[in-house]
C-alpha positions, 0 to 999 in steps of 0.5 A: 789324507783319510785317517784309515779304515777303523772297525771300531768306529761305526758301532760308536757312530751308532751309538752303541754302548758297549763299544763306547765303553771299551772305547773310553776304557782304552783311552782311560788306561792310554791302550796303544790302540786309542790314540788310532781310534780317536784320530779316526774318530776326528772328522765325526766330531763337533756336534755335541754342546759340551759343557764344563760344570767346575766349582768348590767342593761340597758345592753341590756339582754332581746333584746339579749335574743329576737336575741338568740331566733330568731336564735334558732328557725330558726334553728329548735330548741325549746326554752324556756325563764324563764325572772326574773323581780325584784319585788317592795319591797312596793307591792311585784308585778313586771311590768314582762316587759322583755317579752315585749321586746321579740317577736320573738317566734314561738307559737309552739316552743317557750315558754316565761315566767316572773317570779318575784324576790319576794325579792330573791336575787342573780338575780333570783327568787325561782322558777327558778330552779323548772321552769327549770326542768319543761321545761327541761321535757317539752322537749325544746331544749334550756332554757333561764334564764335571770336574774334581772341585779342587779350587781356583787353579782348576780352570783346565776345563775351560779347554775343553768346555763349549759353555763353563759353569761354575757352581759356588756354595753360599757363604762365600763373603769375603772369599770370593776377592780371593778366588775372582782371579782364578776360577770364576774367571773362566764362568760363562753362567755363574750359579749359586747353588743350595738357593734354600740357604739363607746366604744364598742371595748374599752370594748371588749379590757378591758375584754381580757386583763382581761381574759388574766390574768386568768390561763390556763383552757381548756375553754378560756372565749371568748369575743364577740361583738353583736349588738342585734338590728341589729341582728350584732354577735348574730348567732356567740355569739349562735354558741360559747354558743352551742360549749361550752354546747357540750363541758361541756355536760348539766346538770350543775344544777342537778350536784350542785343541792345539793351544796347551794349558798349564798341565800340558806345558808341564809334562812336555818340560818334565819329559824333556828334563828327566830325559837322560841317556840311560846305561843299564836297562831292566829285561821288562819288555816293552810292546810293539804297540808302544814302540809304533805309538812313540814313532808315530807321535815322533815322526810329527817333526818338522823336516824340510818340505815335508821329505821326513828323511828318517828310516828306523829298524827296531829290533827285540830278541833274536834280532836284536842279540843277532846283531849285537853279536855280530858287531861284538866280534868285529869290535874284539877281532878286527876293531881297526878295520871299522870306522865312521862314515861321518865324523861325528866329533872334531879332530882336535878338542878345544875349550870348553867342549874339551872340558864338558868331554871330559866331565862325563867320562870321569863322572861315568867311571867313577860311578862305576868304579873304574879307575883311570887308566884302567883299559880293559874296564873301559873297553868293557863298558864301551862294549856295552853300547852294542847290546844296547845297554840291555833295552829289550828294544834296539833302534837303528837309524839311517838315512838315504845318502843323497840327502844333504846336512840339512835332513840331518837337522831334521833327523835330530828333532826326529830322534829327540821326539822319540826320547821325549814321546818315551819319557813321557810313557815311562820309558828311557832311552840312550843315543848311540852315536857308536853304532855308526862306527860299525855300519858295513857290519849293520849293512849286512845284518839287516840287510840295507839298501845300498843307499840308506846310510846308518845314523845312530843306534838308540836304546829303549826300556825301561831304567833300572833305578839301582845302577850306578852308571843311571845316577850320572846327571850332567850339567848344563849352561845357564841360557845367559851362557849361549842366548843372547837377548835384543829388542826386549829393553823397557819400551822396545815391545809394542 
């Protein structure tokens, strides 16, 4: 299927520069709308050579980046710098000073843009890629990434870059055995740049012997000098990188684009480990935009043959307290008339489910100071799953009752994406299974199809930190306790 129709995108197919900006701006600030625009962008992209500049500190990257781009433009080409500045860990904000150092562009065929690391490890930032497919489309010739410089582990670009450089300051000497397994690894050119100094042929040597000792491969690293101020090596360093896109063809990060790097797999693990289900929220509003983005990415789950068999009602404000008020009457004036269409729990408890039940009713109520055997402040707390514990968003789930177990399993990854897709935009959220106790009562509220069936309820905001009940953080079982390993003993694997 086509991605749909979006405005924005044939000014940047033009080329036009004001609306590159406020493109690459959304995507830097991660505006709801963006991640629409680049989907929308995607089949527009995969012409453009990009190439990834990475390196030590203080080796001279950005006035290399500055010769590259003057050799570049004189030869006709459009060319594009996404430059990656660290960004301070007290403010957050970043100097964005590596455009200073660049002045040879060309106001209509170059286009020279900061980004700030904002934390993101691996030398980039998060909106590297996004920027780089947004000047891929904008049809520029050749895109730039210049990278932090922060050390070996910055290798992050290589997912992104059809051609690595890795700029490397004279004097090296014995480093370069140390650092060899991280990012020189990642070369495809090396060079020695600030050629003028003495130790400059003394590194070029260095790293050919190392090269030397790598096996055989249809591209051999080259080892090149330049002298970036004096313009001394650059026009041959660009021949070699423009040889080496031809020979390796472009596109390099639309082929990896579903392989994740180190700092990916990290924040999809601290997304699922600081995920928990919250009980008290602040009023801070959250967008609808946030909450189509969160279900957009969500709905990503697998489901059996496709049925994708999840409808969600998201409900804030009037809606939300209109319900909430309808079910809290039901709860305190006819609670025995309501029941599960499901159940959800066993009949009886049994070891060790028993246990871990009662570890988080007993951890719940001693945060908040309720004493056991204390009905009314348990009935109270209980109550609170039906205002939703507060979220200025409520969610409720249903499903069409033809659909068999099966699409509940589906159901479960589906809801699980919601929670991690909002842990990782700064949100929380909390499950509500008791929203199916009530569901003649949601029926009517929201006005249900006769055959949608309610699921669960869940809240979404953002946690307020200072309450007692958000410090509850339950265990879990070691994997030696449910998983089981076979077939991986010493000669077992091929």
């Amino acid at each position: 299927m086509n991605a749909p129709h979006d405005p924005r995108v044939e000014p940047i197919l033009a080329g036009d520069r004001r609306a590159i900006a406020r493109a690459l701006t959304a995507i830097e600030n991660d505006a709801p709308p963006a991640a629409a625009l680049l989907a929308a962008l995607g089949r527009h992209l995969g012409r453009a050579h990009v190439v990834g500049i990475t390196g030590a500190p203080g080796a001279g990257k950005s006035t290399l980046v500055n010769a590259l781009l003057g050799v570049w433009l004189e030869q006709g080409g459009r060319v594009a710098v996404v430059a990656v500045d660290p960004s301070s860990p007290v403010t957050g904000g970043a100097v964005l000073g590596d455009r200073i150092r660049m002045s040879a562009g060309d106001a209509d065929r170059a286009f020279i843009r900061s980004l700030a690391s904002r934390g993101h490890l691996g030398g980039l930032s998060r909106a590297t890629r996004g920027a780089v497919d947004v000047l891929d489309a904008a049809g520029f010739d050749i895109v730039i990434v210049e990278t932090v410089g922060a050390g070996q582990s910055e290798v992050e670009v290589r997912g992104i870059a059809d051609t690595t450089v890795v700029v490397c300051p004279p004097g090296l000497g014995d480093d370069i055995q140390a650092i060899k397994a991280g990012i020189l690894e990642i070369a495809d050119l090396l060079v020695v740049n600030k050629g003028d100094s003495p130790l400059a042929d003394r590194a070029v040597r260095d790293l050919s012997d190392m090269i030397a000792m790598r096996p055989p491969d249809a591209w051999r690293v080259p080892v090149l000098k330049t002298t970036a101020t004096t313009g001394e090596g650059v026009a041959a360093l660009a021949g070699r990188i423009g040889e080496h896109g031809v020979r390796r063809r472009r596109g390099r990060r639309l082929r990896t684009h579903d392989v994740p790097g180190v700092d990916a797999v990290a924040a999809v693990d601290a997304a699922i480990a600081t995920r928990r289900a919250v009980r008290r929220f602040l009023p801070t509003p959250v967008s609808r935009e946030t909450v189509e983005a969160i279900l957009a990415v969500a709905s990503r789950a697998p489901s059996g043959t496709n049925t994708q068999p999840w409808k969600v009602r998201v409900l804030a404000g009037e809606a939300k307290a209109s319900l909430s008020s309808a079910i809290l009457r039901a709860l305190e004036n006819e609670p025995e008339s309501h029941a599960e269409e499901y159940a959800y729990y066993p009949s009886e408890w049994v070891e060790p489910y028993r246990s871990r039940r009662k570890a988080i009713g007993v951890g719940l109520y001693g945060l908040l100071g309720i004493a056991k055997g204390d009905a009314r402040r348990m009935h109270a707390q209980f109550a609170r799953n039906y205002v939703f514990f507060d979220a200025p968003v409520g969610l409720v789930f249903t499903i069409d009752r033809r659909l068999e177990r099966g699409s509940w399993l589906d159901y479960g990854m589906f809801l699980q994406n919601i929670m991690v897709a909002a842990r990782a935009r700064g949100l929380d959220t909390c499950p509500q299974q008791a929203f199916a106790r009530f569901h003649r009562v949601i029926e009517r509220e929201l006005a249900l199809p006769e055959g949608e069936m309610v699921v669960v309820g869940m809240a979404l905001g953002y946690a307020d930190r200072d309450a007692p009940e958000n410090a509850l953080a339950t265990a879990r079982e070691p994997v030696a306790a449910f998983a089981t390993f076979s077939g991986f003993e010493p000669g077992s694997l091929q």
